[in-house]
SEGU-582970 format. One record per residue (C-alpha): residue number from 1; x, y, z; residue in three letters. Coordinates in steps of 0.001 Angstrom, whole numbers, plus 500000, padded with zeros to 6 digits. Layout:
BEGIN
- NUM|X|Y|Z|Ala
...
! end
This chain:
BEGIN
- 1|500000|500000|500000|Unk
- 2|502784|502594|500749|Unk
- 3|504029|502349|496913|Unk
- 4|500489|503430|496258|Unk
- 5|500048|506073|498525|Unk
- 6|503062|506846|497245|Unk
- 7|501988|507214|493739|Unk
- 8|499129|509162|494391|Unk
- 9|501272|511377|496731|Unk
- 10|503654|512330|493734|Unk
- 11|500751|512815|491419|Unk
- 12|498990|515161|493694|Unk
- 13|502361|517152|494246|Unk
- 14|503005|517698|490513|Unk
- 15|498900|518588|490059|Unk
- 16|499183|521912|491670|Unk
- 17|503292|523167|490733|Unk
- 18|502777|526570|492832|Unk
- 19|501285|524944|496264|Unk
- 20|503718|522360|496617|Unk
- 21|506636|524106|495807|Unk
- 22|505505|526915|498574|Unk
- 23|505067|524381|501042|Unk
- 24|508843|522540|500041|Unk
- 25|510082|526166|500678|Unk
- 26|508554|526864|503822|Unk
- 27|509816|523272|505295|Unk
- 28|513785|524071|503650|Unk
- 29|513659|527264|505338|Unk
- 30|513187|526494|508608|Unk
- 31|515416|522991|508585|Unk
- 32|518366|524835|506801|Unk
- 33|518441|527573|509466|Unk
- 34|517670|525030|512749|Unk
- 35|520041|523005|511276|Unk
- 36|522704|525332|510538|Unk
- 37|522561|526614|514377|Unk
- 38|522187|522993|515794|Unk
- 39|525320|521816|514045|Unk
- 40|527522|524849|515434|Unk
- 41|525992|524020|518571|Unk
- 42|526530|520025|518210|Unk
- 43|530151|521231|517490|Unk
- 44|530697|523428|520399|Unk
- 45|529381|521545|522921|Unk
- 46|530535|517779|521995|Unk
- 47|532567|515080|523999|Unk
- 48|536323|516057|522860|Unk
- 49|537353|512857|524052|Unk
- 50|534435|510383|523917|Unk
- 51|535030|506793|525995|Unk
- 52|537737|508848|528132|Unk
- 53|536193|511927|529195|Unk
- 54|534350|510071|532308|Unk
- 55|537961|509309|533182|Unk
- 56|539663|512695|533118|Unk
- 57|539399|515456|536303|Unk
- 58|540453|518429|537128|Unk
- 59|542042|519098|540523|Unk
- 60|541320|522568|542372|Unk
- 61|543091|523393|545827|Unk
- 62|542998|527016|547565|Unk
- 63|546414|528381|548616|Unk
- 64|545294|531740|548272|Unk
- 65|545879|534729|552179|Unk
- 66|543266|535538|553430|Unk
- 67|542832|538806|551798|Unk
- 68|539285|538380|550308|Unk
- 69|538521|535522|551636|Unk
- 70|534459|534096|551945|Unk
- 71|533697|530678|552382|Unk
- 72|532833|528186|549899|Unk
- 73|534138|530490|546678|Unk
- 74|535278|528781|544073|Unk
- 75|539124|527725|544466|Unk
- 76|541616|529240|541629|Unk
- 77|541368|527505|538121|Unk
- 78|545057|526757|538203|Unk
- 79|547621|525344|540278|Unk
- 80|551185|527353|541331|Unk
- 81|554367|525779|540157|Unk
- 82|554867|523610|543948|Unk
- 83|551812|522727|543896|Unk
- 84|551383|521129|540806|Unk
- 85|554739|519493|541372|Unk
- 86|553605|518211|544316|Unk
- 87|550903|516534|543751|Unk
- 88|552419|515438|540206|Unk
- 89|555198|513489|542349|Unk
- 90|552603|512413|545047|Unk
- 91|551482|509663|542005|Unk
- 92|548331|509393|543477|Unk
- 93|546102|508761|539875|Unk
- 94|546605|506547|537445|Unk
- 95|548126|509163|535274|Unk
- 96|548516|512880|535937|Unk
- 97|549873|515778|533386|Unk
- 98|551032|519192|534198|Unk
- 99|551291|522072|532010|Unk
- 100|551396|525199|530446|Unk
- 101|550851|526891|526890|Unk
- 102|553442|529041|525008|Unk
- 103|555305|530297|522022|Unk
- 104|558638|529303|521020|Unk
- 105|560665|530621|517779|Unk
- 106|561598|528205|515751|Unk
- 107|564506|528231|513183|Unk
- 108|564430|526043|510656|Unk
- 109|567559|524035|508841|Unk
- 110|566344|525025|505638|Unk
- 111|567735|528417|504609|Unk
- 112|564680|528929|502359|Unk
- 113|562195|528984|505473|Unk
- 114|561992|532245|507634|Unk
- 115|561937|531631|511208|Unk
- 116|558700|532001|513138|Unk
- 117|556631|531857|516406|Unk
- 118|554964|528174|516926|Unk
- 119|552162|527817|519428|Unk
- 120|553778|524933|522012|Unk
- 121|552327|523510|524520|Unk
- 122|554876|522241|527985|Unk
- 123|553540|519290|529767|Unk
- 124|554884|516265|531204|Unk
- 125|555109|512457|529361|Unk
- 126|551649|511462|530609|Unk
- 127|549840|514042|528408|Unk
- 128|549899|511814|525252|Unk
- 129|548915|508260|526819|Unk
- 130|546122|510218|529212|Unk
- 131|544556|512251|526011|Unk
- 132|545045|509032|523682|Unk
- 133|546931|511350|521214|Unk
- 134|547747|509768|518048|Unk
- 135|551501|509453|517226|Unk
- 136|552075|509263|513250|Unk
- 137|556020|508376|514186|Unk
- 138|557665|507859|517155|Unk
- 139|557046|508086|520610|Unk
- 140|556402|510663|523315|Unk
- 141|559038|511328|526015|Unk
- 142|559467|509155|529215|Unk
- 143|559106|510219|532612|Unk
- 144|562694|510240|532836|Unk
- 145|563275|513042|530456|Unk
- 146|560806|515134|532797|Unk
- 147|563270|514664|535685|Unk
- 148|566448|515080|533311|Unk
- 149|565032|518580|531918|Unk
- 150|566084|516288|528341|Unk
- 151|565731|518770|525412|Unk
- 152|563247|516366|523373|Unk
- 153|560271|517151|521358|Unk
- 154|557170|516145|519643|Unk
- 155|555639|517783|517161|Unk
- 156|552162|517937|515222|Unk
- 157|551891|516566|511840|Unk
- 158|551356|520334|510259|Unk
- 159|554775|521430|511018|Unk
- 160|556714|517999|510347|Unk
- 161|555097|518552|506700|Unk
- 162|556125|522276|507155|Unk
- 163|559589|521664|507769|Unk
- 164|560081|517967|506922|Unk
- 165|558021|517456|503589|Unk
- 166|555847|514658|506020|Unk
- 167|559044|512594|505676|Unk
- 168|559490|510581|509439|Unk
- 169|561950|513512|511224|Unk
- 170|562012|511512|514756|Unk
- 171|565720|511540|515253|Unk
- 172|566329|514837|513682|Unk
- 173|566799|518494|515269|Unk
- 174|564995|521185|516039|Unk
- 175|565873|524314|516714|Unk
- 176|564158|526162|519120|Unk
- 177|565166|530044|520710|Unk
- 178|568255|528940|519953|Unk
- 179|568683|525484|522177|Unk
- 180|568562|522349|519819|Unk
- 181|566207|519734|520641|Unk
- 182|565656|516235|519442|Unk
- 183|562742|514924|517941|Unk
- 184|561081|511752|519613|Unk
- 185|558163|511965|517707|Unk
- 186|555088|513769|515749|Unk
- 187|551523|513410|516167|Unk
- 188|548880|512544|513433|Unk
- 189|545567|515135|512966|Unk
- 190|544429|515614|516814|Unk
- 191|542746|518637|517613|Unk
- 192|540448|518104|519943|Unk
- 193|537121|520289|520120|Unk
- 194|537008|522172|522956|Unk
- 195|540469|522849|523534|Unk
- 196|539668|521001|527162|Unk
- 197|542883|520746|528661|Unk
- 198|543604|524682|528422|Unk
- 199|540796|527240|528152|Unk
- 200|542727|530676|529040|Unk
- 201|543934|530906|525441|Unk
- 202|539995|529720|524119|Unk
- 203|538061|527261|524425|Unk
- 204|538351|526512|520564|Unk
- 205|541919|526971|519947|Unk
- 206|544223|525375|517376|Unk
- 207|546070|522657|518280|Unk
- 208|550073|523608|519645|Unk
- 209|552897|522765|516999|Unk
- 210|555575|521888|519508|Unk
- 211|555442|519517|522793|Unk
- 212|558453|519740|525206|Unk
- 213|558969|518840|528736|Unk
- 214|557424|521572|531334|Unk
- 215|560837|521195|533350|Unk
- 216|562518|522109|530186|Unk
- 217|560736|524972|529012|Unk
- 218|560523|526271|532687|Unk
- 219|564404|525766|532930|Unk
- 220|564737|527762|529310|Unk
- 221|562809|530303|530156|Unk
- 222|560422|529726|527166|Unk
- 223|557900|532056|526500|Unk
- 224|554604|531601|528297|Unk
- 225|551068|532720|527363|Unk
- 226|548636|531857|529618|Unk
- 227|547038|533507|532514|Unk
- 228|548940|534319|536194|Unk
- 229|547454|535409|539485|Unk
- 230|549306|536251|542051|Unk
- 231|548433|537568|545609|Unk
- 232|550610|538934|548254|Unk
- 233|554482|539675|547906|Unk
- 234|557167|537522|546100|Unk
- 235|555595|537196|543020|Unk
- 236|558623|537621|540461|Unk
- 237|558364|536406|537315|Unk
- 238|561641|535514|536971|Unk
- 239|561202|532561|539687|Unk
- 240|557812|531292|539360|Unk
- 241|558720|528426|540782|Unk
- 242|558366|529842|544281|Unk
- 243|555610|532949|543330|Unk
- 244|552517|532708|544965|Unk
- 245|551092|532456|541529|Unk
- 246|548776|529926|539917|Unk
- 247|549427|529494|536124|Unk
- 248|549736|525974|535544|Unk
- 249|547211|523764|534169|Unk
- 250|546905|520130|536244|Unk
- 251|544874|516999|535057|Unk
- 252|544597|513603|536159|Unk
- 253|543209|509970|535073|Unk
- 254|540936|508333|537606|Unk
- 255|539722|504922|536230|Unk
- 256|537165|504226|538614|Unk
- 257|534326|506494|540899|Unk
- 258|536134|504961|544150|Unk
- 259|539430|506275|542831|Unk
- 260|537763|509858|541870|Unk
- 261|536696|509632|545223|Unk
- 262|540018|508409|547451|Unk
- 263|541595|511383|545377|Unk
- 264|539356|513890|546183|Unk
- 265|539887|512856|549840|Unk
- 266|543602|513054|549472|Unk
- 267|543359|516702|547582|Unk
- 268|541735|517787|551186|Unk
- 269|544392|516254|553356|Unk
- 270|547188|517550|550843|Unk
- 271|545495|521386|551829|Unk
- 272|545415|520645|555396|Unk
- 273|549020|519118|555488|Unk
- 274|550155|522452|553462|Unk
- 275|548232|524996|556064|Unk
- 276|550019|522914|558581|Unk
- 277|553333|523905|556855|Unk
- 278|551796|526975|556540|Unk
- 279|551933|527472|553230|Unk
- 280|547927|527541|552849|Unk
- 281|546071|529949|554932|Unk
- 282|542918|529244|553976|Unk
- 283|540347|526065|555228|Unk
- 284|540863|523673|552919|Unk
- 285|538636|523955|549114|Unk
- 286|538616|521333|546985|Unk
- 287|537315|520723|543581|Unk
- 288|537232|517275|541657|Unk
- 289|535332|518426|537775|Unk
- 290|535004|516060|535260|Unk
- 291|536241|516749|532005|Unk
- 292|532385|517552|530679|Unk
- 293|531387|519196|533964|Unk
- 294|534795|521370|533488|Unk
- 295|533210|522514|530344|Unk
- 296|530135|523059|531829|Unk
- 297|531287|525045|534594|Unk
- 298|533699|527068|532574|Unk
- 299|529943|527575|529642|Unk
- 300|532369|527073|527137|Unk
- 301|529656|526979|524699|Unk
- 302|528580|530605|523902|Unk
- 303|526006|531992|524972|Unk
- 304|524483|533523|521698|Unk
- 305|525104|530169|519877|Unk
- 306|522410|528487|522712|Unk
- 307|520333|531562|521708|Unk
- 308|520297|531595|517843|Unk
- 309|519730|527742|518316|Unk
- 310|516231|528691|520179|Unk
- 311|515287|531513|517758|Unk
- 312|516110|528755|514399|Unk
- 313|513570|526143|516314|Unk
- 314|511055|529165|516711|Unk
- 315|511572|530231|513433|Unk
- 316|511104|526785|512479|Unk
- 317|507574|526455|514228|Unk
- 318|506899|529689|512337|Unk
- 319|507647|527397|508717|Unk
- 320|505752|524713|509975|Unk
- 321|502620|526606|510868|Unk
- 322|502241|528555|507437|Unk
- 323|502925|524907|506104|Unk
- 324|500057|523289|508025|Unk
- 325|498135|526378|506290|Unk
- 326|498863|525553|502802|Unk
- 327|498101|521859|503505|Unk
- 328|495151|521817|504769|Unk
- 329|494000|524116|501696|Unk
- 330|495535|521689|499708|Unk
- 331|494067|518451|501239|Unk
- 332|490455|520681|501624|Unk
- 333|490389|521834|498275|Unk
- 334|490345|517378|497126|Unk
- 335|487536|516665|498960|Unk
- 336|485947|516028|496024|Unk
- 337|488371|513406|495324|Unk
- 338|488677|511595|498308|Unk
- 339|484931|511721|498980|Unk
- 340|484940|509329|495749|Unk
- 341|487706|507231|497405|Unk
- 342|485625|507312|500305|Unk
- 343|482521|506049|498646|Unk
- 344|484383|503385|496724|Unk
- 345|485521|501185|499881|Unk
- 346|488614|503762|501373|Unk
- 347|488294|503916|505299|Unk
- 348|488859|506781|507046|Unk
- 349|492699|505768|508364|Unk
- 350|493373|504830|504616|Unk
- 351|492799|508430|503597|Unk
- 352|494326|509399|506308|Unk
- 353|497627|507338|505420|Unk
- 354|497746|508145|502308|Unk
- 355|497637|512113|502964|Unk
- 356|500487|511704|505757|Unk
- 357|502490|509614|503185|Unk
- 358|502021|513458|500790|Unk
- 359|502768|515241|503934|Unk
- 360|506169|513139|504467|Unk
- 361|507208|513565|500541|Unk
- 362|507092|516694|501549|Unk
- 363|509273|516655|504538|Unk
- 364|511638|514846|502336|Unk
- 365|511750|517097|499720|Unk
- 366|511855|520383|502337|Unk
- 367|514948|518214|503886|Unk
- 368|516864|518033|500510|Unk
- 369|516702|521750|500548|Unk
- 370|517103|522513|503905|Unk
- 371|520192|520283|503332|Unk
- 372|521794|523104|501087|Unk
- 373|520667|525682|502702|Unk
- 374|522085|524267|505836|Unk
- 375|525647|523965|504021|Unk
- 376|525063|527471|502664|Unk
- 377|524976|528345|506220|Unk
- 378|528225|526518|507738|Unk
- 379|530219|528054|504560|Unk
- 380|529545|531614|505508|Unk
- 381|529916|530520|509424|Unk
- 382|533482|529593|508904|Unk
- 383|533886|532924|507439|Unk
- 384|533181|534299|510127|Unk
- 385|535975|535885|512599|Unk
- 386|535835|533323|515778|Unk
- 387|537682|530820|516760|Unk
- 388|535246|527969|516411|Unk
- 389|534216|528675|513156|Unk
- 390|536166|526732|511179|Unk
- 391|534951|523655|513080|Unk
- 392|531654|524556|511388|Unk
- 393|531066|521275|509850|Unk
- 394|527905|519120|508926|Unk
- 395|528987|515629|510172|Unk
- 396|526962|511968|509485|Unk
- 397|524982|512204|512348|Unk
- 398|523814|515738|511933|Unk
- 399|522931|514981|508481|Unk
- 400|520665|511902|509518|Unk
- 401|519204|514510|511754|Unk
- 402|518292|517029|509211|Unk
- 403|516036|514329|507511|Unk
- 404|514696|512807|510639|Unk
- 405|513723|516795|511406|Unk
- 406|512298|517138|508251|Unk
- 407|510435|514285|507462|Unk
- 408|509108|514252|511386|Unk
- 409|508412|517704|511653|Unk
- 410|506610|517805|507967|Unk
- 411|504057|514791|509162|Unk
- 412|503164|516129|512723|Unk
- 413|502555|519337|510171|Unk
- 414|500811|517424|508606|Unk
- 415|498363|515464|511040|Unk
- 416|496042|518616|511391|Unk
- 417|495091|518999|508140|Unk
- 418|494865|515262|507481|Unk
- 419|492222|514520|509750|Unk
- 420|490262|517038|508826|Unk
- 421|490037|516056|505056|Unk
- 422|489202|512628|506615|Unk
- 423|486189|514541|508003|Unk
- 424|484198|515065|504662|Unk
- 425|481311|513470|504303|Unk
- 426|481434|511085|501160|Unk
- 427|477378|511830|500276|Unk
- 428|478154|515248|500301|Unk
- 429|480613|515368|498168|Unk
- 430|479313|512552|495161|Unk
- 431|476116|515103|495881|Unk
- 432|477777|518109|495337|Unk
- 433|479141|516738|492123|Unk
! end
């Protein structure tokens, strides 16, 4: 029966040319701009590390004076430089990573490239095993190289093609602010969306270029461009190893709940052995996020993508009104016909079926050019000047979307009008005629 509902669907659509392609147009309008906003926001506010992220936490202590002190506010985002090494040697989670971003100059071996900046990223070895990064050759460094400040390196796949041709450079040197380094190894296409593991530079930032040990850098004096608060005296940034500053960013791996738990536990008796010490003054204040309730915390989606999301739904419901207009003209204006179908054996439901079967054609149809529209609207997105937009992509399960949307928006369009062609009286209508 559905090939010839079908049939009678595409016969009806092609009988009246003007109708049906208003109604197609009313339905592509309002999926190409709901789905051009839902995909920016599918983007923005997706797992970055799906299978892991239930894993990954973010530490917060307090070891703030009491200068401004009230209860229960939220501990600093990052850790100071003893703190972080602290608890990094404490080897308390499965895995733990410490680190900072920066810029380092590189100079290339080839005379015929200019030197220039390179977004790098200092951590220690676990970073790569704890994020799952993929290595294209090589291997990151070893926890040893951390504690022997090694001059080693890994870098991304852009800048081994930049300076390598893509050729395998792990042995080979780098230069970098004038130190050599060694490469250990380069990592395939990872950039991971948000840029989790560092928001100060934001939340949708390009992936770094060059990897090298924290010690290192620190130890170099390499460049560094994320945020620093201090409080109180001391803080020189010439030994921010000792400021009272936070500026370091601190995750660690926690493979089960118990574990996320015995670690929160120790992060409170780590503040109350440091006040102690006296290093803390404050009562000890914890924080254990998880990697998606970091981003939540942090709204690292924006705000005005949530809101143009809502106003391309109510524009939507907009569409889908004036469409339930023009279709129940359309399915009114047959009564004639279906009053015959009625009269020759059709039941009600059959009618009925057969005008939601229309009613989904058109869906489809709407969906196919709500499709374009939608990529119409993702091209000029990544044109835009932010630093998510070139993530701005319609993906497979997005595009499965836009049809499900379509198709199930068109029929519940669609029922209204339906049952109320069903309504006609059959005598009536063979009367009329």
């Amino acid at each position: 029966m559905f090939g010839y509902y079908l049939d009678l669907a595409l016969r009806s659509l092609r009988r009246n040319k003007a109708l049906t392609a208003l109604m197609v147009l009313a339905v592509a309008l309002g999926i190409g701009a709901t789905m051009t906003t839902l995909t920016v926001l599918h983007v923005l506010s997706g797992d970055p590390l799906p299978g892991r992220s239930a894993q990954l936490f973010y530490p917060q202590i307090d070891p703030q004076d009491m200068d401004g002190y009230r209860p229960n506010d939220e501990p600093p985002y990052q850790m100071t430089w003893t703190d972080g090494m602290n608890l990094l040697h404490a080897k308390r989670a499965d895995r733990q990573a410490l680190m900072t971003g920066g810029a380092v100059p590189i100079q290339p071996a080839q005379s015929a490239i200019e030197p220039f900046f390179e977004d790098a990223r200092y951590t220690t070895a676990d970073f790569f095993p704890m994020f799952d990064t993929p290595l294209l050759y090589g291997r990151p460094w070893t926890e040893a190289d951390d504690e022997a400040h090694a001059r080693v390196a890994v870098i991304s796949r852009k800048l081994n093609e930049k300076l390598f041709q893509g050729r395998d450079s792990t042995g080979q040197t780098l230069r970098m602010n004038d130190e050599a380094f060694r490469i250990v190894g380069v990592l395939d296409n990872w950039r991971p969306s948000p840029h989790f593991y560092d928001l100060n530079n934001g939340s949708y930032h390009g992936d770094e270029g060059v990897y090298v040990p924290l010690t290192t850098a620190y130890e170099l004096k390499f460049d560094h461009n994320g945020s620093t608060d201090c409080w109180g005296k001391g803080s020189d940034p010439d030994h921010m190893d000792t400021a009272p500053c936070t500026w370091l960013q601190f995750w660690v791996q926690l493979d089960t709940p118990a574990k996320a738990a015995a670690y929160k536990s120790f992060l409170v008796h780590y503040s109350q052995e440091q006040k102690a010490l006296g290093r803390f003054q404050r009562p000890p204040n914890v924080r254990l996020h998880d990697l998606m309730g970091w981003l939540d915390y942090n709204k690292v989606v924006p705000g005005d993508v949530r809101l143009q999301t809502w106003l391309a739904f109510g524009f939507l419901l907009v569409c889908l009104v004036n469409t339930v207009g023009l279709m129940l003209a359309k399915f009114l204006r047959r009564s004639p016909e279906l009053g015959v179908r009625r009269a020759l054996g059709a039941s009600r439901r059959e009618v009925f079926m057969q005008l939601l079967v229309e009613s989904g054609v058109i869906g489809l149809a709407g969906g196919i050019g709500g499709l374009l529209l939608a990529l119409v609207g993702l091209w000029l997105v990544r044109h835009q000047p932010s630093d998510y937009a070139a993530l701005a992509h319609l993906d497979l399960p997005m595009l499965a979307v836009t049809f499900l949307l379509a198709v199930g928006a068109t029929l519940l369009a669609g029922l209204l009008p339906a049952w109320r062609a069903c309504q006609v009286t059959p005598a009536l209508q063979l009367k009329s005629n």
